[in-house]
Backbone as JSON, one array per atom type, in Angstrom:
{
  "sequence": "XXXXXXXXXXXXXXXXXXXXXXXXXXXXXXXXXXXXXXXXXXXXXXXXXXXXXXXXXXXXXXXXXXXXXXXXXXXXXXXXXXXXXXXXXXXXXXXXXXXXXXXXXXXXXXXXXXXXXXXXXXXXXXXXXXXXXXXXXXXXXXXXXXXXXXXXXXXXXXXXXXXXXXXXXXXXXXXXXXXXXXXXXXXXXXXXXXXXXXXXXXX",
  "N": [[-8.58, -10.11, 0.0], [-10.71, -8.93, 2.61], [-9.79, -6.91, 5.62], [-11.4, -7.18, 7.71], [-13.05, -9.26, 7.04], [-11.99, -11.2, 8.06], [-11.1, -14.17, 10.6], [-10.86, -13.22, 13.97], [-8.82, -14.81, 14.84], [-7.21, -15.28, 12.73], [-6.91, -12.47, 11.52], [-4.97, -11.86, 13.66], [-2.71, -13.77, 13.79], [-1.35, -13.11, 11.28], [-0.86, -10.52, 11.57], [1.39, -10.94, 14.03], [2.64, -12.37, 12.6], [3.62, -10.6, 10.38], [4.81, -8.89, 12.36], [7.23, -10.61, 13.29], [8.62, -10.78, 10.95], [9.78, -8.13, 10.34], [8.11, -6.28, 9.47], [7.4, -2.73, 9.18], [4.62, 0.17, 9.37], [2.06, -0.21, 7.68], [0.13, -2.82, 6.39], [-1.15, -5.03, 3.34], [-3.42, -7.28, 1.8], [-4.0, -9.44, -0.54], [-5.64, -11.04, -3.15], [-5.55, -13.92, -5.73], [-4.17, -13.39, -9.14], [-1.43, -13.84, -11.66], [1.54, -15.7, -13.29], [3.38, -13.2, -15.35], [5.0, -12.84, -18.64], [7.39, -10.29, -19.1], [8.85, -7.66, -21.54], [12.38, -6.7, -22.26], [14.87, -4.69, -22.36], [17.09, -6.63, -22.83], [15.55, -9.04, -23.36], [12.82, -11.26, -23.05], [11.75, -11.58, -19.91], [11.27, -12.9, -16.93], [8.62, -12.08, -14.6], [8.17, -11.67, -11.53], [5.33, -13.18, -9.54], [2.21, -12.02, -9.67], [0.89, -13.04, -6.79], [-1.85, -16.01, -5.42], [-2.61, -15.59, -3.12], [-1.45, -13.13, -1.07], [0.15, -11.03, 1.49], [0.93, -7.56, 1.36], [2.97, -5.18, 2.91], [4.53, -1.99, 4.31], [7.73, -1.01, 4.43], [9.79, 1.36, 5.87], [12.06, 2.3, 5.78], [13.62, 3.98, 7.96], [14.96, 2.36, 9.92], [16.39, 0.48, 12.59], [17.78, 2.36, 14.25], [16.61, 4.65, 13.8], [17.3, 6.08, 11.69], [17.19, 8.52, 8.97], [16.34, 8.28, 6.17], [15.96, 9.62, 2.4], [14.05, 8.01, 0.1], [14.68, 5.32, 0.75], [13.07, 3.47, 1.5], [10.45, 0.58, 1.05], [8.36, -1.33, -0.14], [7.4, -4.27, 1.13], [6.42, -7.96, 0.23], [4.86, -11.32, 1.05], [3.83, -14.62, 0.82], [0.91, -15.83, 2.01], [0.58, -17.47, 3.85], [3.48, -17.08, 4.99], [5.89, -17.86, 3.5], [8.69, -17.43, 1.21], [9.27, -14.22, 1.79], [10.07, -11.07, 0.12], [11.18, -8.5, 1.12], [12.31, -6.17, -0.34], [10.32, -5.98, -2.7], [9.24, -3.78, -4.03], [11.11, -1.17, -4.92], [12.63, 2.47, -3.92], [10.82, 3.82, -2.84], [9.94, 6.51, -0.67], [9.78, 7.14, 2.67], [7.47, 5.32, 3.03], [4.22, 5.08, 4.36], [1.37, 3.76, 4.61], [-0.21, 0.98, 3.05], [-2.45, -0.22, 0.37], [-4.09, -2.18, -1.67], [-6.3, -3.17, -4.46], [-7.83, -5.52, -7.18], [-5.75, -5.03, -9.22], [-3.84, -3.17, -8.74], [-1.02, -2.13, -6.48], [-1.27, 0.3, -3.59], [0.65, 2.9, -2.37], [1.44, 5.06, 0.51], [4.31, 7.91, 0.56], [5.4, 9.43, 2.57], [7.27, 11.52, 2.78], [7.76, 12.02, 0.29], [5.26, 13.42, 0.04], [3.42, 12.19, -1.64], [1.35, 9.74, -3.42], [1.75, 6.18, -4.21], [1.82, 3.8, -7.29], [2.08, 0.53, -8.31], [2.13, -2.16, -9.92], [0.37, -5.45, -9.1], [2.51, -7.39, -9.3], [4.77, -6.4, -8.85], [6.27, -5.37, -11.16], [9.17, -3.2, -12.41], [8.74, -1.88, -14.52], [5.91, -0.74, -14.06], [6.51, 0.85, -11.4], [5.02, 3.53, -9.77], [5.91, 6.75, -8.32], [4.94, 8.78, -7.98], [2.16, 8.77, -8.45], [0.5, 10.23, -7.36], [0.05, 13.36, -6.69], [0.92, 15.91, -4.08], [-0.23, 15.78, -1.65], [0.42, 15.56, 1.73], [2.22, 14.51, 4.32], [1.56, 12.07, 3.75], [-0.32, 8.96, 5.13], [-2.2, 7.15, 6.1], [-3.81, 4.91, 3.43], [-6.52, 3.21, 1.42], [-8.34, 1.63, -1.0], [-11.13, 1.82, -3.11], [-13.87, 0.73, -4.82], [-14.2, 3.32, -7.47], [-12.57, 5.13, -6.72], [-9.65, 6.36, -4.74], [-8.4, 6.77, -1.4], [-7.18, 8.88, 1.35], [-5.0, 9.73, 4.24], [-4.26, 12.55, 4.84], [-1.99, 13.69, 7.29], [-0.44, 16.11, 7.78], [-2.19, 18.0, 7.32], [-4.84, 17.76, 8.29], [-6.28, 16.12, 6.78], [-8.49, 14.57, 4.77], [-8.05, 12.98, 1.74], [-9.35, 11.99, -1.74], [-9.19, 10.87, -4.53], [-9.68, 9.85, -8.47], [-9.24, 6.59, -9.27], [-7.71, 6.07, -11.45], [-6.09, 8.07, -10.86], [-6.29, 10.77, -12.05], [-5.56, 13.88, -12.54], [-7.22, 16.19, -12.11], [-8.93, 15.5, -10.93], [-8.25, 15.05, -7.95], [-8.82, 15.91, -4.6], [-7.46, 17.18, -2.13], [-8.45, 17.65, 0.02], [-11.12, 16.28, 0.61], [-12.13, 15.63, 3.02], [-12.18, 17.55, 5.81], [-11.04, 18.95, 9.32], [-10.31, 16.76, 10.73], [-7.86, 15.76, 12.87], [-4.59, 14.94, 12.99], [-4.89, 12.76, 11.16], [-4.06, 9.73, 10.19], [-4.76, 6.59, 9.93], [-6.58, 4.97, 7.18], [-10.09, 3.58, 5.58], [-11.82, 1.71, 4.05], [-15.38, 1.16, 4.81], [-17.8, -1.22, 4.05], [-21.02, -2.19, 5.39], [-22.15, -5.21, 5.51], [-21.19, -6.02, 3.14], [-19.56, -7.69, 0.13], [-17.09, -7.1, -1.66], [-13.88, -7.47, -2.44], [-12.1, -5.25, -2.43], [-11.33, -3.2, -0.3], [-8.89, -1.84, 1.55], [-6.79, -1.54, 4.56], [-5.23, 0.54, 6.75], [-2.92, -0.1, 9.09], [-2.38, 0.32, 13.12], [1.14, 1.02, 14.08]],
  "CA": [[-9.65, -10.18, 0.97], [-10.86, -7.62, 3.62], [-8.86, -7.73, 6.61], [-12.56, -7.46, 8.67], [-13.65, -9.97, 7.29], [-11.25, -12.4, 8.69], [-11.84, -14.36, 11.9], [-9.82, -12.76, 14.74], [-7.39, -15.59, 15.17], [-6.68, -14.8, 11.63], [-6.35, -11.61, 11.86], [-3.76, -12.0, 15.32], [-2.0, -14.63, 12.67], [-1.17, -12.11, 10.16], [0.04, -9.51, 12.62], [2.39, -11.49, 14.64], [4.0, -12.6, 11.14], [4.39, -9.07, 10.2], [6.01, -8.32, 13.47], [8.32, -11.12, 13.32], [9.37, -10.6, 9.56], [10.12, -6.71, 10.77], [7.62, -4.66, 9.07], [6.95, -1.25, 9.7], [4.37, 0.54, 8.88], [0.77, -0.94, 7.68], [-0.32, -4.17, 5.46], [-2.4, -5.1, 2.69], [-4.16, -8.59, 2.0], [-4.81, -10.07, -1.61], [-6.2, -12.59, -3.62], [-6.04, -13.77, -7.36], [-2.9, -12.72, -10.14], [-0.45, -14.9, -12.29], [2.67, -15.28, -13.7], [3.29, -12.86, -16.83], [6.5, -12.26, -18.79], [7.78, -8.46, -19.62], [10.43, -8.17, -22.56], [12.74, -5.65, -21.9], [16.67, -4.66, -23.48], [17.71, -8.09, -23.02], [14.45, -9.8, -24.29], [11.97, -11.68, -22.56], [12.32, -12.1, -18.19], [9.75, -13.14, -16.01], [8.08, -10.62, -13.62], [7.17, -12.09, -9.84], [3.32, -13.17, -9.79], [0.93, -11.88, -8.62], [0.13, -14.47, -5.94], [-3.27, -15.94, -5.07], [-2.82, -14.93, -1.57], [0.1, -12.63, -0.58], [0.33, -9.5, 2.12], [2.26, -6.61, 1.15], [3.21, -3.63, 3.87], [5.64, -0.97, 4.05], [9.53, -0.72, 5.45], [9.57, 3.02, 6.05], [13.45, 3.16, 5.36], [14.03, 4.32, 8.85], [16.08, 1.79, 10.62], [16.33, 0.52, 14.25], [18.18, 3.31, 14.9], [16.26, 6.16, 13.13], [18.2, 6.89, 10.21], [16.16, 9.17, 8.3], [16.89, 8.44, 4.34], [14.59, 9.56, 1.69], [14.28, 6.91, -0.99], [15.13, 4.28, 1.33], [11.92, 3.15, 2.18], [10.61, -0.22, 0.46], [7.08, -2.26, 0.21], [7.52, -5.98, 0.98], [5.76, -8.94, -0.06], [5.09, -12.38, 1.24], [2.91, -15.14, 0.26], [0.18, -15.54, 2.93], [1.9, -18.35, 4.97], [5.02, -16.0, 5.49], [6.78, -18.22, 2.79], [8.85, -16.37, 0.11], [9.25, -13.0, 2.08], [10.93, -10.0, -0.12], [11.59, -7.52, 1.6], [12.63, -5.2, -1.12], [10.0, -6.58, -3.63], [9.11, -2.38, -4.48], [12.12, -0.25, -4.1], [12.68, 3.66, -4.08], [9.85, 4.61, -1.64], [10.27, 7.65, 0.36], [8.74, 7.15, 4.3], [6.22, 4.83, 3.23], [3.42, 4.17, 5.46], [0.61, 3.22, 4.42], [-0.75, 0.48, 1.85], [-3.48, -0.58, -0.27], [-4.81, -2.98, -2.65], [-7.35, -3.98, -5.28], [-7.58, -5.84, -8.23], [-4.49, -4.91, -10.26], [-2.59, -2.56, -8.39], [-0.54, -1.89, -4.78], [-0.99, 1.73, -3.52], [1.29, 3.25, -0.68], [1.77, 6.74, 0.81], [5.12, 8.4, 0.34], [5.02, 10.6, 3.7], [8.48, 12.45, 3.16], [8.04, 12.93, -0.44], [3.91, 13.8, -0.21], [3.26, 11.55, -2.32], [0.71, 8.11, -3.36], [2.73, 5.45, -5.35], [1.34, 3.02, -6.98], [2.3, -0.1, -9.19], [1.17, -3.36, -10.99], [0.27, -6.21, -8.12], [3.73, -8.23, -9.74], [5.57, -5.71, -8.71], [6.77, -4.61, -11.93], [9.39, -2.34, -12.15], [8.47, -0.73, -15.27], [5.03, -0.22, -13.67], [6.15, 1.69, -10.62], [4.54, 5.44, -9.96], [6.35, 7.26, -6.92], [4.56, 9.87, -7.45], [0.94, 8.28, -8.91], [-0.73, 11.45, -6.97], [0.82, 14.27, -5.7], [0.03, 17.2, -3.44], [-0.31, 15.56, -0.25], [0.69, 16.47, 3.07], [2.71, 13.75, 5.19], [-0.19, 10.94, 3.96], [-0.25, 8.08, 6.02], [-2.86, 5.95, 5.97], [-4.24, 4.35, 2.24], [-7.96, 3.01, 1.04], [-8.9, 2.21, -2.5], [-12.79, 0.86, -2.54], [-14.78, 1.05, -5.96], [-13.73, 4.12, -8.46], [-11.72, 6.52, -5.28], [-8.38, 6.06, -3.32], [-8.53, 7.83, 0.07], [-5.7, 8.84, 2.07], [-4.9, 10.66, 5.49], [-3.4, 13.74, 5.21], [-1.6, 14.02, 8.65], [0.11, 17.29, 7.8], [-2.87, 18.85, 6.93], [-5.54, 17.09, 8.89], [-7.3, 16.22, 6.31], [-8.71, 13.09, 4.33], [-7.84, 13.27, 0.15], [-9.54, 11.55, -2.41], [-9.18, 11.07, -6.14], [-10.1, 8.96, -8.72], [-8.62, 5.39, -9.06], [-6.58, 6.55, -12.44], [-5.0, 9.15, -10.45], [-6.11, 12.13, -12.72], [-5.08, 15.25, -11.77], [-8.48, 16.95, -12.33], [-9.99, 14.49, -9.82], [-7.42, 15.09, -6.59], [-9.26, 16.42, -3.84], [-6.7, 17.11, -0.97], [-9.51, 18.64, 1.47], [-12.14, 15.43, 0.24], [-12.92, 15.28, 4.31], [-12.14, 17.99, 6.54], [-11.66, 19.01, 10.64], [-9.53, 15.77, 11.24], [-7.1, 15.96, 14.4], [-3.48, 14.18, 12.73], [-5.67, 11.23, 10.86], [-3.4, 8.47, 10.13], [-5.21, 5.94, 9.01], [-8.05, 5.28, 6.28], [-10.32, 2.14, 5.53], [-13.51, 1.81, 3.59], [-15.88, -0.43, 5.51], [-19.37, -1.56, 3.99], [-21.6, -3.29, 6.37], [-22.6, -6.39, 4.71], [-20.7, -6.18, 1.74], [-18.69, -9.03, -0.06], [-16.44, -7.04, -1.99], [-12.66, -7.2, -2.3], [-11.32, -3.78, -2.74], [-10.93, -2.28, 0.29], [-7.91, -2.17, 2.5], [-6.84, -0.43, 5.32], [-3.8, 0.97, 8.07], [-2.97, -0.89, 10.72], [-1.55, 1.01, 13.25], [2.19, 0.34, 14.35]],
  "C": [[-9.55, -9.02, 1.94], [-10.46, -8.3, 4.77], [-10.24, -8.07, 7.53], [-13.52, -8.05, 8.41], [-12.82, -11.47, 7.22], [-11.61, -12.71, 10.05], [-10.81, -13.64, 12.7], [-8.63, -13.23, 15.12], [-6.51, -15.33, 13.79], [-6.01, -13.81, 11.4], [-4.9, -11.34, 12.91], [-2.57, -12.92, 14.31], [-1.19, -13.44, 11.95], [-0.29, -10.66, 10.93], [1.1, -10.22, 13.13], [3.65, -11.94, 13.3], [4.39, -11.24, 10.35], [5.49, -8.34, 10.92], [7.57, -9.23, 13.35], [9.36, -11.3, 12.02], [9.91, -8.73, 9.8], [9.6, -5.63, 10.09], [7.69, -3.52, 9.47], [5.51, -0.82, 8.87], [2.45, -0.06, 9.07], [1.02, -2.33, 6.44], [-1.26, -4.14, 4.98], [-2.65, -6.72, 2.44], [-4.92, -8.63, 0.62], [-5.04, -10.73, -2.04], [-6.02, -12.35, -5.15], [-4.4, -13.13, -8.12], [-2.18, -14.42, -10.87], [0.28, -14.66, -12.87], [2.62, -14.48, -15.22], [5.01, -12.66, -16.95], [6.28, -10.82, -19.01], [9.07, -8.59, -20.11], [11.08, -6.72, -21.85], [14.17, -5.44, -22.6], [17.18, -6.17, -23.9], [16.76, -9.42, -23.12], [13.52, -10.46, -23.18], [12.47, -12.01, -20.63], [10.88, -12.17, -17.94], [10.29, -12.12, -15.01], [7.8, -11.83, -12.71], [5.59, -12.39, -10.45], [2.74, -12.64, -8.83], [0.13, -12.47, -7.76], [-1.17, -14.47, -5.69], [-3.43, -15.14, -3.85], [-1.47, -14.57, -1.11], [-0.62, -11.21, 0.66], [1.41, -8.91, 1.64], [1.77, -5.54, 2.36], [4.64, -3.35, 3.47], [6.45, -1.32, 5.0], [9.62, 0.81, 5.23], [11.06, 3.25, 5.45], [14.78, 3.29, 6.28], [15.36, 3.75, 9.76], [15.55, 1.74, 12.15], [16.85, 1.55, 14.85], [17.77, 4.79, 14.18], [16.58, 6.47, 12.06], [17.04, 7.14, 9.05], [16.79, 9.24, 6.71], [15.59, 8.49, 3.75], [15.02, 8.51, 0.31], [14.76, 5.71, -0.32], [13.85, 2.87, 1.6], [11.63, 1.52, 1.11], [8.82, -1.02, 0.55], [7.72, -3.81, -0.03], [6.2, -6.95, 0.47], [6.33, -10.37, 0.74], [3.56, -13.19, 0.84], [2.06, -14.99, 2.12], [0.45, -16.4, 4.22], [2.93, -17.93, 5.34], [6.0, -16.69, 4.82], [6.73, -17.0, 1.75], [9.13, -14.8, 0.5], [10.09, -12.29, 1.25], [10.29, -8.74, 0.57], [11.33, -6.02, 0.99], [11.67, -5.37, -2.77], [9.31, -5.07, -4.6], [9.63, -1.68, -3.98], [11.88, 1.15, -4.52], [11.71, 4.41, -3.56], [10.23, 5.62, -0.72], [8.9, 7.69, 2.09], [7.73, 6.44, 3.66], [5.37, 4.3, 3.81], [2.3, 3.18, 5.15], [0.1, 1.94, 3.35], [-1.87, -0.69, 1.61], [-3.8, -1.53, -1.56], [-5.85, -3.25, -3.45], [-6.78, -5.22, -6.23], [-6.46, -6.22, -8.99], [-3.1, -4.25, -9.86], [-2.31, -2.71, -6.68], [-0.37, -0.64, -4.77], [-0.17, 2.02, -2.13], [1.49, 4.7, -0.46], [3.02, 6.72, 1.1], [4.73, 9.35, 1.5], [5.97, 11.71, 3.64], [8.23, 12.97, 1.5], [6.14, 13.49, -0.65], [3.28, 13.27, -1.37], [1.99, 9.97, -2.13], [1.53, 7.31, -4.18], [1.97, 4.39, -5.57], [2.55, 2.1, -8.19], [1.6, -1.79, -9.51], [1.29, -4.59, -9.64], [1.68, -7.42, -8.49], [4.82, -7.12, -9.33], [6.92, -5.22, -9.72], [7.6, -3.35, -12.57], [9.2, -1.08, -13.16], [7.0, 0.28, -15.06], [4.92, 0.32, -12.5], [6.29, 3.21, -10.44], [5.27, 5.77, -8.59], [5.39, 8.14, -6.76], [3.26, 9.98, -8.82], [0.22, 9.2, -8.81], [0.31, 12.45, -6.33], [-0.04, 15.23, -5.1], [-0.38, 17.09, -2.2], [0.42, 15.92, 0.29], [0.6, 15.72, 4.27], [0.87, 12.44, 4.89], [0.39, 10.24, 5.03], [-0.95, 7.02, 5.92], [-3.75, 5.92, 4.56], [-5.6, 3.58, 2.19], [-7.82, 3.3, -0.36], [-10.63, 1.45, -2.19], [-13.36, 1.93, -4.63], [-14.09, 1.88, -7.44], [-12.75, 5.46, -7.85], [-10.25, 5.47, -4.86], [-9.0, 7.35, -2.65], [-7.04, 7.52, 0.76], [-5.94, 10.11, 3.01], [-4.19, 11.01, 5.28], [-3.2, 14.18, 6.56], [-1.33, 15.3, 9.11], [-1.03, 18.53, 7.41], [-4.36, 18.75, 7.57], [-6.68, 16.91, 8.25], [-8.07, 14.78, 5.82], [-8.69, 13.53, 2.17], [-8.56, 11.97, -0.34], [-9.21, 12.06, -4.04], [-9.65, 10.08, -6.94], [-9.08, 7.82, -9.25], [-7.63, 5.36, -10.31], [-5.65, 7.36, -11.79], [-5.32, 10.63, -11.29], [-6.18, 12.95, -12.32], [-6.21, 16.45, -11.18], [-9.34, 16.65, -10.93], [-9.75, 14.49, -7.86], [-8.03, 16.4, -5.72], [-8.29, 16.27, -2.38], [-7.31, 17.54, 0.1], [-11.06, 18.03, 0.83], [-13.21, 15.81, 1.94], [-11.85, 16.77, 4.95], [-12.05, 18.19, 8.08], [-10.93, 17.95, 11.24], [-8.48, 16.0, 12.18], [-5.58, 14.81, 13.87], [-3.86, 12.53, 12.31], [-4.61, 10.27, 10.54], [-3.78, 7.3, 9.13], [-6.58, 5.74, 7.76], [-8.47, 3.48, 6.1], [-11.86, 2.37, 4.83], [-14.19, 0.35, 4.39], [-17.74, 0.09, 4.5], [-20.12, -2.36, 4.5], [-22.28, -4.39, 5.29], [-21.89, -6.96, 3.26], [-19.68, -7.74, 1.49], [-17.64, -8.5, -0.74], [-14.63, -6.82, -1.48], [-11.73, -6.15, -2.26], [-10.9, -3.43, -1.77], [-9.6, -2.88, 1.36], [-7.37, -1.24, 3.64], [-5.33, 0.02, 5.99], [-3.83, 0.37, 8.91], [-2.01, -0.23, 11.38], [-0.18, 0.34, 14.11], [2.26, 0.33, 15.36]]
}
């Protein structure tokens, strides 16, 4: 679901349980998935589900006290009641701030390695991309909506798009222009009902 079109107590809900589980970063908000297996060397394991209703946001890595590690970084998950929290439920992220949702996948910006990452809404580890898009420039804030991701290029002040495969052909790192250290991104459609879009919330 779209975070704006939650009621505001909802919204205030959802924040305060972010803060007190120790996110960093931004949150995403989805609906819909189910349990699948994935075989692998040692034959059949279950994968996490894709819950009806979970938030995922980013752990940057950083630490209460700064500590700047690359690859440290982590996207969490929790169901939408704040039962079940992992933490570490997508590891090997570098500075990740931002993240996004549709359908099938979880996208996040990689700020240290310039990077989008994405992977399978089960958090699958054979389905995660670090480096889904490259060529950015300190992203930050994430948006998928329709057949595009969007992302704030901070380091470059720009706004990037590409198309929702990621193909290389398609990566526009100078989509939007003229931006002043953008941050975040968000597709809004006035009236709309769809689920796709997600946005930055800032920390």
């Amino acid at each position: 679901m779209r975070l704006e079109m939650m009621c505001p107590m909802a919204r205030a809900r959802l924040v305060a349980l972010l803060a007190a589980m120790g996110a960093a970063g931004s949150f995403a908000v989805t609906a819909g998935g189910q349990n699948r297996p994935t075989t692998g060397a040692s034959g059949t394991q279950a994968v996490p589900a894709a819950c009806a209703s979970c938030i995922y946001w980013a752990n940057d890595g950083d630490g209460k006290n700064g500590n700047d590690k690359d690859a440290n970084g982590t996207i969490g998950r929790a169901n939408l009641d704040g039962s079940d929290p992992k933490q570490s439920f997508i590891t090997g992220a570098s500075g990740p701030w931002g993240v996004a949702v549709d359908g099938r996948y979880v996208y996040w910006t990689d700020s240290k390695s310039n990077t989008i990452g994405r992977a399978n809404l089960d958090g699958d580890p054979a389905s995660v991309n670090q480096s889904f898009i490259h060529g950015a420039n300190e992203p930050e804030g994430v948006a998928v909506y329709g057949q595009h991701i969007y992302w704030a290029n901070a380091g470059e002040d720009t706004i990037g798009r590409a198309n929702l495969d990621g193909d290389p052909a398609s990566v526009n790192q100078n989509f939007i222009t003229g931006a002043n250290g953008p941050f975040g991104a968000v597709v809004a459609l006035v009236g709309a009902t769809s689920d796709r879009a997600s946005s930055r919330t800032a920390a």
